[in-house]
C-alpha positions, 0 to 999 in steps of 0.5 A, a space after each residue: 192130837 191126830 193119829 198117823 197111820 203107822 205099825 203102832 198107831 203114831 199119835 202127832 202133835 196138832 195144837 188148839 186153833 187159838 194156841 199163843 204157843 205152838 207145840 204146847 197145850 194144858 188141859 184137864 183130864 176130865 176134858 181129856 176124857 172127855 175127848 177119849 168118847 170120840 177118839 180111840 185111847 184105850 188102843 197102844 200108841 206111840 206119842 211123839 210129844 212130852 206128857 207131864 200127868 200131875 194128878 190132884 185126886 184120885 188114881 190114874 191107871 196108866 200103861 207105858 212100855 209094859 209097865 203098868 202104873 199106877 199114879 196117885 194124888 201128888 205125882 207126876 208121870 212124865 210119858 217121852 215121845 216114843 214110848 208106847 202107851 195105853 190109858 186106863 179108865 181116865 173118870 177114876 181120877 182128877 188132874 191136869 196133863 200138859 202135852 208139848 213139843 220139845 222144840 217148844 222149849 228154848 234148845 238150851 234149856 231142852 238139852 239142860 232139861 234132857 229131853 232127849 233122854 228116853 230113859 230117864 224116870 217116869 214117876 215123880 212122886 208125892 213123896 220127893 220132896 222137889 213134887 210139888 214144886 213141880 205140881 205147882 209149876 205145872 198148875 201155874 202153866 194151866 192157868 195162864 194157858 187158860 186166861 192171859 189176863 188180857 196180854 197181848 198174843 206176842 207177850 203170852 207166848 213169852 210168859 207160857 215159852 217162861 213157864 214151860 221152861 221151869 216145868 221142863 227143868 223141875 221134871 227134869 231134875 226129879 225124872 232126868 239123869 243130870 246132864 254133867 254126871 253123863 259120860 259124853 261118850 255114852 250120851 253119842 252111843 245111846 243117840 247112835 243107838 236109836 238111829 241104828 238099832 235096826 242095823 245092827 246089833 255089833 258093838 264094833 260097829 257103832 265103836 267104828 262110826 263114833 270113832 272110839 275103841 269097842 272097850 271105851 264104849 262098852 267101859 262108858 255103857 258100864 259106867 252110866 248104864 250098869 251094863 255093858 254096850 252089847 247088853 245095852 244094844 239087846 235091851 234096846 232091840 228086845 224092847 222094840 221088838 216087844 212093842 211090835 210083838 204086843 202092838 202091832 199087827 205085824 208076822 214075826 218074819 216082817 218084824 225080824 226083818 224090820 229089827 235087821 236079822 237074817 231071818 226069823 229063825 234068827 229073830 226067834 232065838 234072839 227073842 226067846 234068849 232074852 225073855 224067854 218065851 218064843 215071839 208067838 207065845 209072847 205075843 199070845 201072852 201079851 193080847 
């Protein structure tokens, strides 16, 4: 894992050496705090790659996007790409993190699976009953990432591509909205939304370039998400404006200018509607 110099540091995606499968690495969390003593992973970051966390003994403290989280031996947190998150102490617990690429799945299983979908759940916990199905699937993939048994190179790509597919899918159906109970209508304004969201913030416009009627997408939002478009679209510029608030070295007056207002007097009304805090009080609080 490298970084890339960004307004939240961007953490990009570099495989081991030896990988059978780009895009795809199982290792330890003792080996990755181990890796924690020479890089900086307590400083919030914005993966773009898939994190699956199965834990087996102790708790891991975890942080992604001002939730914090606290996972127990049996669970499972899955962090998408995009998120921003923040580790804890990682010697206070014992597990196995796989980290992968979304084109490392075949595109149909991805889109089976939801791996676009940045708001699904991002706890499978002990308790489900599909949990350690999952554990084991994951437990699996770390064994044959760590020893082929002698298959050719050709043939463990294979078996690990197989094997990461049924991690993807049992994630998926613990964490994932099922794709068919999604309203297609809303699954193209959510992905418009996170192309545009700096944009704009008027629900006729995305209404306008979808090629609906800003009551059929407001009625779709309602449906899959329980709120309405407009609600939908403000949710998601406050959580970006509270990433860069919290994490990001960045004057108000730059933010609002990257999240699309007029100005900062503009911004700071918008922001102090929804949180109720002005951005520099909640920056303060947040640091």
């Amino acid at each position: 894992m490298v970084k890339i110099g960004q307004l939240i540091p961007s953490i990009g995606f570099a495989p081991p050496d030896d990988t059978p499968l780009p895009g795809l690495e199982v290792l330890t969390l003792a080996e990755l705090a181990t890796r924690a003593a020479a890089t900086d992973l307590v400083t919030p970051q914005r993966p773009q790659f898939h994190q699956l966390f199965a834990v087996t003994s102790g708790t891991l403290r975890h942080t992604v996007d001002f939730t914090a989280y606290g996972i127990d031996a049996g669970s499972v947190l899955w962090v998408r790409p995009g998120q921003v998150q923040q580790f804890g102490d990682l010697t206070e617990a014992d597990g196995l993190l796989a980290v992968f690429q979304a084109s490392s799945v075949d595109p149909r299983t991805a889109a089976a699976a939801r791996l676009d979908d940045p708001f699904g759940r991002a706890v499978a916990p002990a308790s489900d009953s599909g949990t350690p199905a999952l554990h084991r699937a994951i437990t699996h993939l770390a064994a044959e990432f760590e020893d082929a048994g002698g298959l050719p190179v050709a043939a463990r790509r294979e078996v690990l591509r197989n094997l990461l597919a049924v991690v993807a899918v049992r994630a998926a159906a613990l964490c994932a909205q099922p794709v068919d109970t999604v309203d297609t209508t809303f699954v193209r304004f959510r992905t418009q939304l996170e192309q545009d969201f700096t944009h704009t913030r008027r629900v006729a416009d995305y209404a306008d370039s979808l090629g609906y009627s800003a009551r059929t997408l407001s009625r779709a939002t309602q449906a899959a998400a329980g709120v309405g478009a407009k609600e939908f679209i403000d949710r998601r510029v406050t959580l970006e404006a509270r990433r860069l608030l919290a994490h990001a070295d960045l004057p108000a007056t730059a933010i609002a200018t990257r999240l699309g207002f007029v100005d900062a007097t503009n911004f700071a009304k918008f922001f102090r509607h929804r949180t109720g805090l002005p951005p520099g009080a909640f920056r303060a609080s947040v640091r």
